[in-house]
N, C-alpha and C positions, 0 to 999 in steps of 0.2 A: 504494500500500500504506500503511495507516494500521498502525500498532502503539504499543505500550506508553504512554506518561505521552501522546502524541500523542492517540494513539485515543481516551481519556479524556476527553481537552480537548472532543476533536470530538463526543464524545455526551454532554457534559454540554451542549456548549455550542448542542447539536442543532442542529449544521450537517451531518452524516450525511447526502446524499440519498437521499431514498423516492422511489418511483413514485408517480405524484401519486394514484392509490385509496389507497394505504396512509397516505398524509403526513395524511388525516382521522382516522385511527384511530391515529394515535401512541401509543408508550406513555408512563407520567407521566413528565415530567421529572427525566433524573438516573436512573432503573433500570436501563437497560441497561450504564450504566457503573458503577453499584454494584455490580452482577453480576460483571461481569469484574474486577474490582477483587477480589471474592471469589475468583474462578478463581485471580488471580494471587495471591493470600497463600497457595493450597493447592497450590502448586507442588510443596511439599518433599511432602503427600500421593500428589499423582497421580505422582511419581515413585515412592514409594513402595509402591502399590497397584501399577503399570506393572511393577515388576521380581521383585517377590511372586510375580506370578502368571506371567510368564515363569519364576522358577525350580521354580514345580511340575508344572509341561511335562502337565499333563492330559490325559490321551482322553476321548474322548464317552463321556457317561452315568458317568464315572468321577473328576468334578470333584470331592470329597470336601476337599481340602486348599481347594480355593479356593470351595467353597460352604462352608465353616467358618470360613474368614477374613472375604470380603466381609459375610457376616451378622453377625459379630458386631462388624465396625466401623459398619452401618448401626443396627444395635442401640442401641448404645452413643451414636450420633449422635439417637437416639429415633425411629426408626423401629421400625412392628409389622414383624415378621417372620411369615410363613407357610410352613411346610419341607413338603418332602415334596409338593411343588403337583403336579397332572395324573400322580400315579403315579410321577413324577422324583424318585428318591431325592436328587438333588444339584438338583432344580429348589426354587426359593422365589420369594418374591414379597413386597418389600416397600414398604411403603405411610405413609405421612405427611399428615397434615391439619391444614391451620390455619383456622380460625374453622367456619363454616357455610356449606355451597354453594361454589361456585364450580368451576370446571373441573378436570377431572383429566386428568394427563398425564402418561401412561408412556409412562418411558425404557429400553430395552432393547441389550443387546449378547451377541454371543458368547464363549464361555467355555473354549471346547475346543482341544485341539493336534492335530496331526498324527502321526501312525505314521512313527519310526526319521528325522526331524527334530531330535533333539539336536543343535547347535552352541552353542560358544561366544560370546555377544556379544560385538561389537567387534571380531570376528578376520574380516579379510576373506576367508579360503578355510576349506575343508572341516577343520575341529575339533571335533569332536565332545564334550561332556561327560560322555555316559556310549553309547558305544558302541554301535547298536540302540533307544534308548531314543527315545521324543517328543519331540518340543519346540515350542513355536512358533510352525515355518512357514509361518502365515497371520495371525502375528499380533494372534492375541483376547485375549492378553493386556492389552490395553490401550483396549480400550472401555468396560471396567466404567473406569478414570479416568476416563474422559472421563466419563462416566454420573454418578458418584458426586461429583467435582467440581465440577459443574455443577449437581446437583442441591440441594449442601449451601450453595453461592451463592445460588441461589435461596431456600430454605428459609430462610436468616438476613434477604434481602431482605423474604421474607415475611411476617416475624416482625415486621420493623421496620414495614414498614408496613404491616402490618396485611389484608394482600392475601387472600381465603378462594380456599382451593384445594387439589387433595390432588393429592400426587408419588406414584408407582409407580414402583420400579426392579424389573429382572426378568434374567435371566439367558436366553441361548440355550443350553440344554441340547445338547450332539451336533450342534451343527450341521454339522459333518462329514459327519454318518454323516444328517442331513436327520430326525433324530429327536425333536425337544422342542417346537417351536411348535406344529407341530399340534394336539398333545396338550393344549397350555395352551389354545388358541383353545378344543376341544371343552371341557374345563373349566371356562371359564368366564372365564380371567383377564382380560378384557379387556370382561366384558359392561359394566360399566358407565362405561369408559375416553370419554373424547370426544376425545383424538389422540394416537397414538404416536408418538414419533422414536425413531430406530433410529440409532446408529454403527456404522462402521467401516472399519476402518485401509484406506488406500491410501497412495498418492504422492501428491495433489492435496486439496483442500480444494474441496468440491461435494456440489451436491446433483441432484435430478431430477424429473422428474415426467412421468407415465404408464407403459404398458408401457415396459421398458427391452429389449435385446437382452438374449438369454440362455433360459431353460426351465423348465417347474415338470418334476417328476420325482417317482416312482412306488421305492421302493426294495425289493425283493420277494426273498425266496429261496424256491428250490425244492428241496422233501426229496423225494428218490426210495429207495424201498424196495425191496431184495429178500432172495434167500434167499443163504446165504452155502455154499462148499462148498469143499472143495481147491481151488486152482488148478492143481495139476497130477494129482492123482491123479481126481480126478471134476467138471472144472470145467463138465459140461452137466448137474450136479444144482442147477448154483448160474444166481441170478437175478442180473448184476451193476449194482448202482444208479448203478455208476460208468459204465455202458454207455448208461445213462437219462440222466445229465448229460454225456456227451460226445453224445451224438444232441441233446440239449438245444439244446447250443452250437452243435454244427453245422447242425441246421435254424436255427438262429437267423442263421446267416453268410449260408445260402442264402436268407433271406427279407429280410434285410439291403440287399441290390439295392433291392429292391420298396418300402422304406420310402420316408420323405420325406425328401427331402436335411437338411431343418431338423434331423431327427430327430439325436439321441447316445442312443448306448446302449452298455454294457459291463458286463464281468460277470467272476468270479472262481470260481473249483472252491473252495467254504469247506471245504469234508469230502469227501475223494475213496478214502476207506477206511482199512483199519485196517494191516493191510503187504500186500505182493506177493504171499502164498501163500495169501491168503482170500480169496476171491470175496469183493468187498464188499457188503454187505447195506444200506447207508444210504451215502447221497451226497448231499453237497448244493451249489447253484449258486447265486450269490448276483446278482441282476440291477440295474443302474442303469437307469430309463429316462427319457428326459428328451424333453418336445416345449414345442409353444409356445403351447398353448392345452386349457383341460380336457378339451375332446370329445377332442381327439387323444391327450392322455394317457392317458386308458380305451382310445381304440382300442390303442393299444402294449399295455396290457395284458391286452387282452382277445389280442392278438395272440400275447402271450408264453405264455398259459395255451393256450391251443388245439395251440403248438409242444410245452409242454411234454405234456399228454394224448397226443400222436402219440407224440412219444419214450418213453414211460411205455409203449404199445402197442408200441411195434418192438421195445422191451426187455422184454416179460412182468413189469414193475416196475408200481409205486404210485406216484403224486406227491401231493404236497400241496402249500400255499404260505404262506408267512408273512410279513405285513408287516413289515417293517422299520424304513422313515420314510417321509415322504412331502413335497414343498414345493409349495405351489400356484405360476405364475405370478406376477409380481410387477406390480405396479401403484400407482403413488406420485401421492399429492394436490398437485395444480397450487397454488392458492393459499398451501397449507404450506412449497412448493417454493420457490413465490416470495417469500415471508416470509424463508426460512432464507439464499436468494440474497443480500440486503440486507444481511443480518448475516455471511455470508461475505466479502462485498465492502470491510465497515465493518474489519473485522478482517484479513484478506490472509493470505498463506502467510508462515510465520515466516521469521523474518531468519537464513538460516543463513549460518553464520561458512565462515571457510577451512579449517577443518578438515574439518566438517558434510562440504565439496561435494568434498575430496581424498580422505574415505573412501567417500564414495557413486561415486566415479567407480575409486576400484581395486574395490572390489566387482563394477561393471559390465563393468569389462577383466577381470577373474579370469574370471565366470562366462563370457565375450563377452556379453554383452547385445547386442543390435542399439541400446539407447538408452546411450550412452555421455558424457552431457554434466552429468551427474551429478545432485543434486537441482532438482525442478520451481523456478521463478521466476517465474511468470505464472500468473494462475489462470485457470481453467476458464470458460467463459460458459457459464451457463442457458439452454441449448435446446428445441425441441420433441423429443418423444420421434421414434424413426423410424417414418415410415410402416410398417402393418403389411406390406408385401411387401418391407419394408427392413430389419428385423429381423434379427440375426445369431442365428446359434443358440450356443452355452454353456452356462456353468455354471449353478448354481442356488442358491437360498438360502431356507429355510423362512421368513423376512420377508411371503415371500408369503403365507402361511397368514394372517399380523395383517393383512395391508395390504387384505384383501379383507375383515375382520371392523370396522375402524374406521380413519378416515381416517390415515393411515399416512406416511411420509416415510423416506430412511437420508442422514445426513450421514458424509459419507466425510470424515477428516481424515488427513492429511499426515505418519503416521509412519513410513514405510517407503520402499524406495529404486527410482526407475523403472525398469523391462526387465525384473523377475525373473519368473523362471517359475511361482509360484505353486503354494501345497501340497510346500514343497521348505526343505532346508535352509538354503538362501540366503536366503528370504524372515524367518527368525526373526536374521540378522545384525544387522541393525539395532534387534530390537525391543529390546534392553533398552539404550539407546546416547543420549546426547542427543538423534540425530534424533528419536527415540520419545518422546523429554518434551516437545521441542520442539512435536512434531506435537500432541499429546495435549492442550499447552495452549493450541491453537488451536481442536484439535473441540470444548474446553469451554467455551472463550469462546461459540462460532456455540452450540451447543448451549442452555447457561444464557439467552442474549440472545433464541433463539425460543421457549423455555420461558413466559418473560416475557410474548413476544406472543402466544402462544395466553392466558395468565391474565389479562392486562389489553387485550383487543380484541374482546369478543365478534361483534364481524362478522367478522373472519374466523375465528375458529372456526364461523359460521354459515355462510359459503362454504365452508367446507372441508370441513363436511357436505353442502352442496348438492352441491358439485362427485362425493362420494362414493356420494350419492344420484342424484344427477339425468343424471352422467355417464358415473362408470364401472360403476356396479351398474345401470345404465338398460335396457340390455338382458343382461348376462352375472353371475349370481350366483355367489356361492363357491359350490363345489360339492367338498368334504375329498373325500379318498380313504378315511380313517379309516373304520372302521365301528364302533358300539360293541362289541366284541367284541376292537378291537385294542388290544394294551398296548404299553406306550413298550421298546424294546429293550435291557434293563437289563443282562442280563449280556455283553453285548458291549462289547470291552475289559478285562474284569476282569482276566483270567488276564497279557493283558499288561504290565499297569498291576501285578499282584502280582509280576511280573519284575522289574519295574526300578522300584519307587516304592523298596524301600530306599536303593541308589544314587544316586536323584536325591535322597533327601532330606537326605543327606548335605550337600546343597549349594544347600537352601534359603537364599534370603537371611535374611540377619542385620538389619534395619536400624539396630539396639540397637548393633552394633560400625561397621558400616559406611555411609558417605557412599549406596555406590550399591551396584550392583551387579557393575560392573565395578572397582570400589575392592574386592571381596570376592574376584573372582577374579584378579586382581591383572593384568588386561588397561589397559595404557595407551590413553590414548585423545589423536587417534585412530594405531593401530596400521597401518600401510600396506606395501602390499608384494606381491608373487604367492600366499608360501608355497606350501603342498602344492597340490597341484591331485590332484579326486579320478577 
């Protein structure tokens, strides 16, 4: 592990080992540690930006508070700003250029929280900040740091010498809810991009490349109609829609069997009527579908529309269906992979202190983790991706939708604690906490330092087209879900986010009065112990 005045030494003094392709195409001497050099004077920044957007605990499509901040610090930094991108009232896109020509490279991360994920930072069990409320739980608070950090290192690098290039940063819209990439891809924001990296938060410091295990997914709901009547005094005058989305569900159990093991799909009743003594006249079913390749994606929903038309029929109802979101498949540039591998390697997992690993390891005993030894220590090796019959099936992330539009990469960094469940209130513990600065100024360093060698290496950004050319678009093209007809799903969340944005804002960070953010809620650090368990 190389880190701080160390790591410096070693890339000014470019004894760093490369892979002997790369060690030809160096970058100039003395960048990559001016870079990081930048990262680490913006320390008290990414801190800053990291606990901001933890305290405005956002839902998708409802980012308002933190697509008002991020812009107008990028603003002020002289970057153009673009609002309102791809139909995304909280989506933008901004943009920076120095001199004439040269490469551009956007940087992108997510923005969004979780649904009734309110915790306190720093508190290892269940405390909640407001009750019900968002927060968190997946930790997106803290990729725009790393993003905007790294990008503002480079940008002063670029300036000095004189480097021609333009930076893109961009926000993931909903990614929750699998709702804003797409929409930006069909827009346009990336037509003329020649590589994106993407962060975000894990436990490890890594990167990938190829298909990885996991799923693109289809996000659809079904409105079913009928007539409404007594439910007790004449309920065989009424049509119930709610009778059309339980047949829904239930052929869908019974055909469930018959899919492909690979397959995840689930689903939730979003409208199930208005109360118990009106036949309901409008019902609606809201479907995840998730497979591992686009042909199979369309089969699911070609499969799910056919279910729902029968249920529509056994009910004497109407269906309709409305897109949601959607995330292709995900698929990461080999060469970009192994460029960022170098500079993760150069850089290592931060040095966490004995506090760092005595609170990552009561958090692991609170929640039981099955990983109980507290923060990672060893990083990660750059693998092949698994064989396709090797493939796990999971989650999913609209990345995909960019990574099949322009050669693409996601650098995962190290600010979050191993074993936790994911999409849960445990996972937003850590994020406003030193591990979370800690991590945050290590994804910026790998980040700013491969920035670099996409702008001063043009062979490998020529491989990295090839490889997206020649190998993964060789025989399989993006093929969106999207149709132009579908719009980004904007009023979802609102009414939530109108519940509880008073109270959370209550308890916005200050950075004007306070160090941190755990300095504002008056959590010491670090705080240890069982407490409540929920």
């Amino acid at each position: 592990m190389v880190g701080g005045l160390a790591l410096r030494a070693a890339l000014v003094a470019g004894v760093v080992a490369l892979p002997a392709p790369l060690v030809a195409q160096a970058v100039p001497a003395g960048a990559k540690a001016d870079v990081v050099r930048g990262v680490e004077a913006r320390a008290k920044v990414a801190q800053v930006i990291n606990d901001q957007l933890f305290s405005y605990a956002e839902l998708g499509f409802q980012e308002r508070e933190t697509e008002r901040y991020l812009t107008a610090l990028l603003e002020k930094e002289g970057f153009a700003i673009d609002r309102n991108v791809a139909g995304l009232p909280t989506g933008w896109v901004a943009r920076w250029t120095n001199g004439t020509g040269g490469p551009v490279i956007a940087v992108g991360s997510d923005i969004d929280g979780i649904p009734k994920a309110s915790q306190t930072p720093g508190i290892p069990w269940r405390q909640p900040m407001v009750d019900g409320a968002p927060g968190h739980g997946e930790g997106h608070n803290s990729g725009q740091a790393v993003n905007i950090v790294a990008a503002l290192a480079v940008k002063d690098w670029m300036v000095r010498t004189r480097t021609p290039g333009t930076l893109v940063i961009w926000p993931g819209v909903a990614e929750e809810l699998l709702g804003g990439k797409a929409h930006m891809v069909r827009a346009g924001v990336f037509k003329d991009v020649d590589a994106a990296l993407f962060s975000h938060v894990s436990s490890q410091l890594s990167t990938s490349w190829g298909q990885p295990s996991g799923t693109g997914v289809v996000s659809v709901e079904y409105m079913f109609k009928g007539e409404s009547a007594h439910s007790a005094g004449a309920p065989w005058r009424g049509k119930s829609a709610l009778d059309g989305v339980v047949a829904m569900a239930t052929g869908w159990e019974m055909r469930r069997e018959h899919l492909r093991p690979e397959q995840r799909s689930h689903y939730i009743i979003s409208d199930g009527g208005d109360q118990p003594n009106v036949v309901p006249s409008e019902a609606k079913i809201w479907f995840y579908l998730r497979e591992q390749s686009f042909a199979a994606i369309a089969d699911m929903l070609k499969t799910a529309d056919d279910i729902a038309d029968g249920a529509a029929k056994m009910t004497s109802t109407t269906v309709s269906r409305r897109l949601l979101g959607s995330a292709a498949i995900q698929h990461f540039n080999r060469p970009m992979a192994e460029a960022a591998q170098v500079n993760i390697g150069a850089i290592g997992l931060p040095r966490w202190d004995a506090d760092d690993q005595a609170f990552a390891k009561a958090v692991q005993a609170n929640i039981k983790a099955t990983v109980t030894d507290g923060l990672e220590t060893k990083l990660a090796a750059l693998g092949p991706p698994p064989a396709p019959e090797a493939l796990k099936s999971g989650g999913s992330d609209d990345i995909g939708d960019v990574s099949w539009t322009v050669p693409t990469i996601t650098i995962r960094y190290p600010s979050n604690i191993p074993g936790l469940p994911g999409h849960n209130w445990a996972n937003a513990i850590a994020m406003a906490t030193p591990i979370a600065h800690k991590g945050v100024q290590a994804g910026a360093k790998v980040m700013a330092m491969t920035i670099v060698d996409l702008l001063t290496r043009p062979r490998l950004l020529a491989d990295a087209k090839a490889y997206f050319r020649d190998v993964q678009t060789k025989n399989q093209q993006y093929v969106p879900v999207l149709t132009k007809d579908d719009a980004p799903a904007t009023w979802l969340n609102a009414e939530f986010m109108a519940r509880y944005r008073p109270e959370l804002a209550k308890r916005y960070y200050d950075p004007q009065r306070y160090g941190s953010y755990l300095e504002q809620l008056g959590v010491k650090w670090p705080t240890l112990g069982a407490g409540a368990t929920e």
